[in-house]
PDB file of N, H, CA, C and O in Angstrom:
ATOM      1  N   UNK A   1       0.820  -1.177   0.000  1.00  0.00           N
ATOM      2  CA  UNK A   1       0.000   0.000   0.000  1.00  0.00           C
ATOM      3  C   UNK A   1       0.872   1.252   0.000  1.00  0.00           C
ATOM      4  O   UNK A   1       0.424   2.242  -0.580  1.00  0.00           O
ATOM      5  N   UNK A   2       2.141   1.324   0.622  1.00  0.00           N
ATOM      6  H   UNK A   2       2.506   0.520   1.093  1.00  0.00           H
ATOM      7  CA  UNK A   2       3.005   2.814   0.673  1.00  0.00           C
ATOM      8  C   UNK A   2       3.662   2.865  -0.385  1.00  0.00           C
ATOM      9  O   UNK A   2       4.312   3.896  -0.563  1.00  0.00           O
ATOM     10  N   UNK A   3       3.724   1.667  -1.551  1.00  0.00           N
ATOM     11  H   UNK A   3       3.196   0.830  -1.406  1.00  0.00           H
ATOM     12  CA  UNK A   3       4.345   1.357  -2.757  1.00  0.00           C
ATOM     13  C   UNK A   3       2.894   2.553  -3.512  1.00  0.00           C
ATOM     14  O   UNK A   3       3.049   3.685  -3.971  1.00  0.00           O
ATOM     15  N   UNK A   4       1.562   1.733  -3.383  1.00  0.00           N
ATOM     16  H   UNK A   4       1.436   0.814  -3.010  1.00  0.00           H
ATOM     17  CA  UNK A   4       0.722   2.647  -4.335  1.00  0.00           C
ATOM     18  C   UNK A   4       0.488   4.046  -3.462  1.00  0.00           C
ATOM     19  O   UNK A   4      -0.595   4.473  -3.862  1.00  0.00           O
ATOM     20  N   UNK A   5       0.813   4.610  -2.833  1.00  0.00           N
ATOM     21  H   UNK A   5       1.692   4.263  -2.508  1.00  0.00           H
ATOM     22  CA  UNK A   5       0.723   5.833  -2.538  1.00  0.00           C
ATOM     23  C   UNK A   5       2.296   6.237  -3.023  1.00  0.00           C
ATOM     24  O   UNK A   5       2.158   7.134  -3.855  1.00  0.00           O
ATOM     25  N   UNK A   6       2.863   6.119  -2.951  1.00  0.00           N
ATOM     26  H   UNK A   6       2.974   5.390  -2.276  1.00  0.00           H
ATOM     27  CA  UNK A   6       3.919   6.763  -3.266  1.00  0.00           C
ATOM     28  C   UNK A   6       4.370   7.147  -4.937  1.00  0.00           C
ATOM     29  O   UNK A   6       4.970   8.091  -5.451  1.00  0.00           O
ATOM     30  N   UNK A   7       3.623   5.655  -5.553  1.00  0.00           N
ATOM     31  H   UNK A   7       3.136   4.888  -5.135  1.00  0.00           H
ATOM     32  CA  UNK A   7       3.237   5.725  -6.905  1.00  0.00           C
ATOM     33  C   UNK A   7       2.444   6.708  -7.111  1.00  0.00           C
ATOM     34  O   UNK A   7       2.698   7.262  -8.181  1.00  0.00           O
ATOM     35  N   UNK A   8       1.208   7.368  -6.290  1.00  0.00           N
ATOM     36  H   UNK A   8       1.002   6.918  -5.421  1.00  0.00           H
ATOM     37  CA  UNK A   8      -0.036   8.199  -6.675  1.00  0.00           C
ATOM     38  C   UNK A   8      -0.136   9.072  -5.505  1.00  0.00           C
ATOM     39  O   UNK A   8      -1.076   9.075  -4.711  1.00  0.00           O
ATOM     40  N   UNK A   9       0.826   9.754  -5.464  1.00  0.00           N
ATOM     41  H   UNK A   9       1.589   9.752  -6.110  1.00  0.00           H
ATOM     42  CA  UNK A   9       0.715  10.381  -4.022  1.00  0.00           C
ATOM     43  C   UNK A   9      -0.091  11.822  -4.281  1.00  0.00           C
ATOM     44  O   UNK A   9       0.118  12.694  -3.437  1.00  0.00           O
ATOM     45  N   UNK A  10      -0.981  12.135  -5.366  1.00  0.00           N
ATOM     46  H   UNK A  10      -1.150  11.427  -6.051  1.00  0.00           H
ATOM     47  CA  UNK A  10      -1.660  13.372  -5.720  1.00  0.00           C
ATOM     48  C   UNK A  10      -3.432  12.700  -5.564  1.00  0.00           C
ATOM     49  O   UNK A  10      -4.467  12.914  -6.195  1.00  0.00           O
ATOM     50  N   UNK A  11      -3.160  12.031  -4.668  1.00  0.00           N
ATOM     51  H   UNK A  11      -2.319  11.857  -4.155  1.00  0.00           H
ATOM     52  CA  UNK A  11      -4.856  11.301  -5.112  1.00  0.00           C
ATOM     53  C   UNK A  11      -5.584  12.231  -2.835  1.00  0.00           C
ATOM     54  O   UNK A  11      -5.059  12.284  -1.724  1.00  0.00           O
ATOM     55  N   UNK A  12      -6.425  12.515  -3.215  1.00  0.00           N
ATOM     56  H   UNK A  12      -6.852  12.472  -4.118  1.00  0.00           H
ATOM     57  CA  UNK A  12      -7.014  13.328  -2.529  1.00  0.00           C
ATOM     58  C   UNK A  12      -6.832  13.251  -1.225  1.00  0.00           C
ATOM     59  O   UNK A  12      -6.457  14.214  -0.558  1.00  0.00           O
ATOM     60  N   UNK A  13      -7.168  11.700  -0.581  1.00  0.00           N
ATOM     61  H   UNK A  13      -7.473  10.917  -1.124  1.00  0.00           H
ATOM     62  CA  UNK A  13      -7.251  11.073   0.391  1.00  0.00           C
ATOM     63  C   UNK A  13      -7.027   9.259   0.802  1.00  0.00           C
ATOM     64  O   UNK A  13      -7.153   8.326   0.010  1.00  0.00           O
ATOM     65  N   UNK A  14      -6.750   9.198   1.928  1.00  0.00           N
ATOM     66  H   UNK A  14      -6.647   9.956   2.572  1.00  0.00           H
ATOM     67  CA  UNK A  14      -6.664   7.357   2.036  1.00  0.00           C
ATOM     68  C   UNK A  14      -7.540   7.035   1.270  1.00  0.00           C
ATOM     69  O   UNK A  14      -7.310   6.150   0.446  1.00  0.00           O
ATOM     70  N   UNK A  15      -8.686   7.612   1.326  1.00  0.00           N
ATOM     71  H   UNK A  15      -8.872   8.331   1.995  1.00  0.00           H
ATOM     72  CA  UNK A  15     -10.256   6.504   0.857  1.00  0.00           C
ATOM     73  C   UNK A  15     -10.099   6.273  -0.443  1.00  0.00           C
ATOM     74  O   UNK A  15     -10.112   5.144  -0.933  1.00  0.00           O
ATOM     75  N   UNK A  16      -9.893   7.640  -1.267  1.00  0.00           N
ATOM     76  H   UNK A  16      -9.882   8.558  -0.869  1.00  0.00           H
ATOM     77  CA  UNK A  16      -9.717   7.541  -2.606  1.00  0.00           C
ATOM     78  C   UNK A  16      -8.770   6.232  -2.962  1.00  0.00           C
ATOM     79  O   UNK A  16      -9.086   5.217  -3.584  1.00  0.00           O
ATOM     80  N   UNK A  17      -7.556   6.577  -2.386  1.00  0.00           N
ATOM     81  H   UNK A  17      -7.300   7.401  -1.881  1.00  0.00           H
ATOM     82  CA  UNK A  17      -6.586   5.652  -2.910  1.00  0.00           C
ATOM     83  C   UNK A  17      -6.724   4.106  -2.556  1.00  0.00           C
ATOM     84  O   UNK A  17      -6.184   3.188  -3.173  1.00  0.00           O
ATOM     85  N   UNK A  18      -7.525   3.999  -1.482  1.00  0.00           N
ATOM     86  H   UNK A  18      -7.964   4.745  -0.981  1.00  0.00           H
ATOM     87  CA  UNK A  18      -8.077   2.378  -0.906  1.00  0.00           C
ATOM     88  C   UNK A  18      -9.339   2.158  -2.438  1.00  0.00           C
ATOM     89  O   UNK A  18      -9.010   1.453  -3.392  1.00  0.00           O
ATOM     90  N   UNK A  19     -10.494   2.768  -2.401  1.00  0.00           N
ATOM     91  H   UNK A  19     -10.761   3.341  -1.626  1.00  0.00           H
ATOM     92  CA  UNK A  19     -10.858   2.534  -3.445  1.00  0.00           C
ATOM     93  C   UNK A  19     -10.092   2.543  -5.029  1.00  0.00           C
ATOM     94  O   UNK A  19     -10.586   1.779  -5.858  1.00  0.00           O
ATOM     95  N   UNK A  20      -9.324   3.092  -5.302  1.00  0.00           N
ATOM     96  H   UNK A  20      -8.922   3.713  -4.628  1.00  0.00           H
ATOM     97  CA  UNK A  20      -8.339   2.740  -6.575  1.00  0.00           C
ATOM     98  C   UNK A  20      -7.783   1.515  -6.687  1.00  0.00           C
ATOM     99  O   UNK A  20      -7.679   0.836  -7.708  1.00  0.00           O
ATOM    100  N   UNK A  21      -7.279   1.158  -5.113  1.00  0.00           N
ATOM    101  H   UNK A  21      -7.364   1.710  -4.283  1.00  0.00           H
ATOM    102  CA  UNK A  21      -6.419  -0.145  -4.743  1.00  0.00           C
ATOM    103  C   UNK A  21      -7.869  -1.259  -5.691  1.00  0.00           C
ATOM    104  O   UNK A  21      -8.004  -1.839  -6.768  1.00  0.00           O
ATOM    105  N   UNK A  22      -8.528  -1.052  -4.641  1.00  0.00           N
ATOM    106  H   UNK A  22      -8.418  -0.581  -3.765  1.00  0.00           H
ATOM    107  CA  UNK A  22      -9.432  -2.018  -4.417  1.00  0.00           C
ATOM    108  C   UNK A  22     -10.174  -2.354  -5.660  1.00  0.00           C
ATOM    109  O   UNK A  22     -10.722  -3.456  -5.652  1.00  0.00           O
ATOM    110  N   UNK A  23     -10.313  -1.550  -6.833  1.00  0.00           N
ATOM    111  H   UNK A  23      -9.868  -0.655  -6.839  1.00  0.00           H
ATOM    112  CA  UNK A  23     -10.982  -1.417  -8.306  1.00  0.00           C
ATOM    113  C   UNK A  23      -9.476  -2.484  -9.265  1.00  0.00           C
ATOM    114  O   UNK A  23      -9.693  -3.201 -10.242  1.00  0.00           O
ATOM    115  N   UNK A  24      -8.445  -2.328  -8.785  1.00  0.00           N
ATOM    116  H   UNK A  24      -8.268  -1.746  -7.992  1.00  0.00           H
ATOM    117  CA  UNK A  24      -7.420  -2.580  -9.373  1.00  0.00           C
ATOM    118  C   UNK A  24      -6.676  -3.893  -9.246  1.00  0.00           C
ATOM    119  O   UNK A  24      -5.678  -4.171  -9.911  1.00  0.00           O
ATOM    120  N   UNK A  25      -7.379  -4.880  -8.113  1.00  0.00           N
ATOM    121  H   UNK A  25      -8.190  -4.654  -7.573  1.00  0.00           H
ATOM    122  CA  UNK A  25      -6.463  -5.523  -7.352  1.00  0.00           C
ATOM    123  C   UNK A  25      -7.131  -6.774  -7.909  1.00  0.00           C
ATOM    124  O   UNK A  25      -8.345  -6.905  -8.068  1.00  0.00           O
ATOM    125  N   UNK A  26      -6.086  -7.779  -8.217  1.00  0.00           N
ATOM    126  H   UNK A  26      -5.100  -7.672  -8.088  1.00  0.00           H
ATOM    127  CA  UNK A  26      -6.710  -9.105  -8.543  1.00  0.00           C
ATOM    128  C   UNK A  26      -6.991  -9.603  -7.549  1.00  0.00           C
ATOM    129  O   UNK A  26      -6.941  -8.990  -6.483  1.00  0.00           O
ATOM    130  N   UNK A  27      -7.489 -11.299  -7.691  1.00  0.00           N
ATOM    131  H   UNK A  27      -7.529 -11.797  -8.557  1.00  0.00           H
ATOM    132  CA  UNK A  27      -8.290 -12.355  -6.710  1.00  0.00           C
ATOM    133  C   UNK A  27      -6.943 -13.407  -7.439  1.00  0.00           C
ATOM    134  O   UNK A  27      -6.234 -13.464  -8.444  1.00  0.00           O
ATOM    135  N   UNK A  28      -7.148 -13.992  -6.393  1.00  0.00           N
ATOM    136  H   UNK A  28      -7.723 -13.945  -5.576  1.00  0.00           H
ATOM    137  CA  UNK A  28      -6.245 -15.407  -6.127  1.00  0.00           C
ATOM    138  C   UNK A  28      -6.985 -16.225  -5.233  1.00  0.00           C
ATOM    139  O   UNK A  28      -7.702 -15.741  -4.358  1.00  0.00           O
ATOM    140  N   UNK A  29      -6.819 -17.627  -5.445  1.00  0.00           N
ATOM    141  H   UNK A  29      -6.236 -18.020  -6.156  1.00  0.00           H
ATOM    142  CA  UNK A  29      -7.240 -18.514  -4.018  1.00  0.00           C
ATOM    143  C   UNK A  29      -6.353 -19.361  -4.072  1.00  0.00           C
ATOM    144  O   UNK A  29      -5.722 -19.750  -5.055  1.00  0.00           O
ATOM    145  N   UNK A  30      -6.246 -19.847  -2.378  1.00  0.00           N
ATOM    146  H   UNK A  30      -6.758 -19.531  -1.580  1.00  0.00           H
ATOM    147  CA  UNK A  30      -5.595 -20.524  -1.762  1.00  0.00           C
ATOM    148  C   UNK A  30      -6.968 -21.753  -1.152  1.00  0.00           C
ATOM    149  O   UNK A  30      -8.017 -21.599  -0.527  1.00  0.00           O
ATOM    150  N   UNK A  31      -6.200 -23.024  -1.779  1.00  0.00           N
ATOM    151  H   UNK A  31      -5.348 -23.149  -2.287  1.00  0.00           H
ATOM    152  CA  UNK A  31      -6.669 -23.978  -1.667  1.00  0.00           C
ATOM    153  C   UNK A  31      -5.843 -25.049  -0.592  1.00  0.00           C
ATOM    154  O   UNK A  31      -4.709 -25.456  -0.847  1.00  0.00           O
ATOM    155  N   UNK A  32      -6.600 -25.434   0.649  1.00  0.00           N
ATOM    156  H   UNK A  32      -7.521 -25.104   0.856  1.00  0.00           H
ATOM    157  CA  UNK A  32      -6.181 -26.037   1.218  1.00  0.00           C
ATOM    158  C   UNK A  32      -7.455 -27.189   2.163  1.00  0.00           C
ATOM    159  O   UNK A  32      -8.473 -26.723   2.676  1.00  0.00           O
ATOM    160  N   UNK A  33      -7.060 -28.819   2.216  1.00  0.00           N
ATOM    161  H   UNK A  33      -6.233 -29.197   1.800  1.00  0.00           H
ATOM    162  CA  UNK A  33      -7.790 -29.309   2.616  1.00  0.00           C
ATOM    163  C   UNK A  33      -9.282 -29.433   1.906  1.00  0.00           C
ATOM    164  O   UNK A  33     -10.093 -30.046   2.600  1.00  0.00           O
ATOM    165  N   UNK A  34      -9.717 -29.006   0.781  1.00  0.00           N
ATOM    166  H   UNK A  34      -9.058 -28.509   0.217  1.00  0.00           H
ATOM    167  CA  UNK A  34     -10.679 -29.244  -0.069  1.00  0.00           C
ATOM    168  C   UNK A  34     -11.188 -27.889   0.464  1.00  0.00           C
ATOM    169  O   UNK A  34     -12.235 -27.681  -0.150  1.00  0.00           O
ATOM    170  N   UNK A  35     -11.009 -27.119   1.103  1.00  0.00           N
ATOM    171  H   UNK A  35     -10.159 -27.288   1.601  1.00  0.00           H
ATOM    172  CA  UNK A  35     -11.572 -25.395   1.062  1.00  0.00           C
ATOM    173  C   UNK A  35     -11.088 -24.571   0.044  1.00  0.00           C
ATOM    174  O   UNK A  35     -10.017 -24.831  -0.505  1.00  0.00           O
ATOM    175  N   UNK A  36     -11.847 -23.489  -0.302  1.00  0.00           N
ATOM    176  H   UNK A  36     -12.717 -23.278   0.144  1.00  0.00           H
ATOM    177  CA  UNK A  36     -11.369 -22.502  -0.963  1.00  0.00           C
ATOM    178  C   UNK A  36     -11.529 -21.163  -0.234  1.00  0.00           C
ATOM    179  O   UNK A  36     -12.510 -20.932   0.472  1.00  0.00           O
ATOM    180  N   UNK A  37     -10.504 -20.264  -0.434  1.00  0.00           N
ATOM    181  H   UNK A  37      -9.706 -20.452  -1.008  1.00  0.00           H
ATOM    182  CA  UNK A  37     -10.684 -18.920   0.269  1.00  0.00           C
ATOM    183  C   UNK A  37     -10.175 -17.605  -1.148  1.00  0.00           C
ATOM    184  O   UNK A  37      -9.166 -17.686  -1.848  1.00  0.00           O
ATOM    185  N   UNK A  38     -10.905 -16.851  -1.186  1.00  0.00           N
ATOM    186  H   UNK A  38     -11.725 -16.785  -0.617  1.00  0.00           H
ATOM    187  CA  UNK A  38     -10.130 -15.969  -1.788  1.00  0.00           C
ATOM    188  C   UNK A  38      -9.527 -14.698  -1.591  1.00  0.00           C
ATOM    189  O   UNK A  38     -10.095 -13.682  -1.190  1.00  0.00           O
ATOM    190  N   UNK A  39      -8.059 -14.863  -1.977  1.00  0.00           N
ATOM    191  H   UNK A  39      -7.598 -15.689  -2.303  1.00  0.00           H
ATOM    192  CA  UNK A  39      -7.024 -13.329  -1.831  1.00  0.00           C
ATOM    193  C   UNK A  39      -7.203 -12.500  -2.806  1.00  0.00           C
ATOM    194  O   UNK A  39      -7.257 -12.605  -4.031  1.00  0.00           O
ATOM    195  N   UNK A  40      -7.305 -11.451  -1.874  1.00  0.00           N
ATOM    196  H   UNK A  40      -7.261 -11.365  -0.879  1.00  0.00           H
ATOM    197  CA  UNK A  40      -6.904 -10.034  -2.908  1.00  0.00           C
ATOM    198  C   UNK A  40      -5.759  -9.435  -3.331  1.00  0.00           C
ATOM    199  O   UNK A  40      -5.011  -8.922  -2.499  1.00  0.00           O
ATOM    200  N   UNK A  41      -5.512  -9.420  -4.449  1.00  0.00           N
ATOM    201  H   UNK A  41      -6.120  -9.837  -5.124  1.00  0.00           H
ATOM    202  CA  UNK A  41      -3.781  -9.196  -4.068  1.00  0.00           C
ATOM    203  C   UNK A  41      -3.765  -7.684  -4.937  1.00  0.00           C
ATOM    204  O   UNK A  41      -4.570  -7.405  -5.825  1.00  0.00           O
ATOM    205  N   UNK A  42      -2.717  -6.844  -4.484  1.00  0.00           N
ATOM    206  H   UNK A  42      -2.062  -7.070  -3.762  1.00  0.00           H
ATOM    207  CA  UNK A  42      -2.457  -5.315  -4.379  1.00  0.00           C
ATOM    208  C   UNK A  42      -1.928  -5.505  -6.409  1.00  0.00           C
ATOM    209  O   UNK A  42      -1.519  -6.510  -6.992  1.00  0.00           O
ATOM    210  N   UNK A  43      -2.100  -4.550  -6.777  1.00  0.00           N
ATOM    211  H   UNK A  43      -2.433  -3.734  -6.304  1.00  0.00           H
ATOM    212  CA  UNK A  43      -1.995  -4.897  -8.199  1.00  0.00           C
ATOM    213  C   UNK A  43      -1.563  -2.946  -8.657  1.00  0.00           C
ATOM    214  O   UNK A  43      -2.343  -2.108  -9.109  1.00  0.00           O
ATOM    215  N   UNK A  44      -0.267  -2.802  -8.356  1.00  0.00           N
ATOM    216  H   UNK A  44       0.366  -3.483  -7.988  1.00  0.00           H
ATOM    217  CA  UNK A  44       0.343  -1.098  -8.118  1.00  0.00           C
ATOM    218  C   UNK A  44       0.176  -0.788  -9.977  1.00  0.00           C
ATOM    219  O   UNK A  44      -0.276   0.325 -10.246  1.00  0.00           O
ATOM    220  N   UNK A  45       0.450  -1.527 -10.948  1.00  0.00           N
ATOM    221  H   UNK A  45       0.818  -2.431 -10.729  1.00  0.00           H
ATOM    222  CA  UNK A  45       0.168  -1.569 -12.028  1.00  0.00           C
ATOM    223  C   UNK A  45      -1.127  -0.928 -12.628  1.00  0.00           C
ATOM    224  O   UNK A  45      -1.338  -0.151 -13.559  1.00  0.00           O
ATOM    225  N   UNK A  46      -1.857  -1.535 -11.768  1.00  0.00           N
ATOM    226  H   UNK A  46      -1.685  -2.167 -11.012  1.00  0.00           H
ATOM    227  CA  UNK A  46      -3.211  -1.099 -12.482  1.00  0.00           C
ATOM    228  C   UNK A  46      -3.919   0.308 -11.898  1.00  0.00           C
ATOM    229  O   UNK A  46      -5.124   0.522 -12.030  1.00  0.00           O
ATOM    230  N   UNK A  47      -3.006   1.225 -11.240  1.00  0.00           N
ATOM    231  H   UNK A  47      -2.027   1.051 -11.133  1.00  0.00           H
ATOM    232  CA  UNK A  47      -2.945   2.322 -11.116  1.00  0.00           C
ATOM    233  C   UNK A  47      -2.785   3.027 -11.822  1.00  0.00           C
ATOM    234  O   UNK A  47      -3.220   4.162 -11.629  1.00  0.00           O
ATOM    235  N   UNK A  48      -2.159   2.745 -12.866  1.00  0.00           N
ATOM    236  H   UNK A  48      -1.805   1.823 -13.022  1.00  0.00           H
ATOM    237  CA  UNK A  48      -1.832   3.420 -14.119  1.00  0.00           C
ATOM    238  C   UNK A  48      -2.013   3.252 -15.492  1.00  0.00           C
ATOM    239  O   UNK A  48      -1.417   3.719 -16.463  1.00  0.00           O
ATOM    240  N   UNK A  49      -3.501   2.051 -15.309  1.00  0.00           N
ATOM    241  H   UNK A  49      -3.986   1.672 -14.521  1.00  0.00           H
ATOM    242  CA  UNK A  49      -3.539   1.801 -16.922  1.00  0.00           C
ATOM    243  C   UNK A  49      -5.259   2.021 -17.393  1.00  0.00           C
ATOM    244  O   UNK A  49      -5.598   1.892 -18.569  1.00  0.00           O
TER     245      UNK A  49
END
């Protein structure tokens, strides 16, 4: 997260930039024991495309 603020450090507020994160960020899952869970993972890239 101080990676994408520092990348976008003109963006208004935390919220803004949590919502940018959050529009931007892929899904992954981790499979264990026949469960599934899914990760969000930070995606600083898609800040800028």
């Amino acid at each position: 997260m101080s990676l994408c603020f520092q990348m976008f450090a003109e963006t208004k507020d935390v919220f803004d930039l949590l919502d940018m994160v959050r529009s931007t960020g892929l899904t992954d899952y981790i499979r264990l024991d026949g469960q599934t869970q899914p990760l969000q993972l930070i995606n600083p890239a898609g800040l800028y495309k």
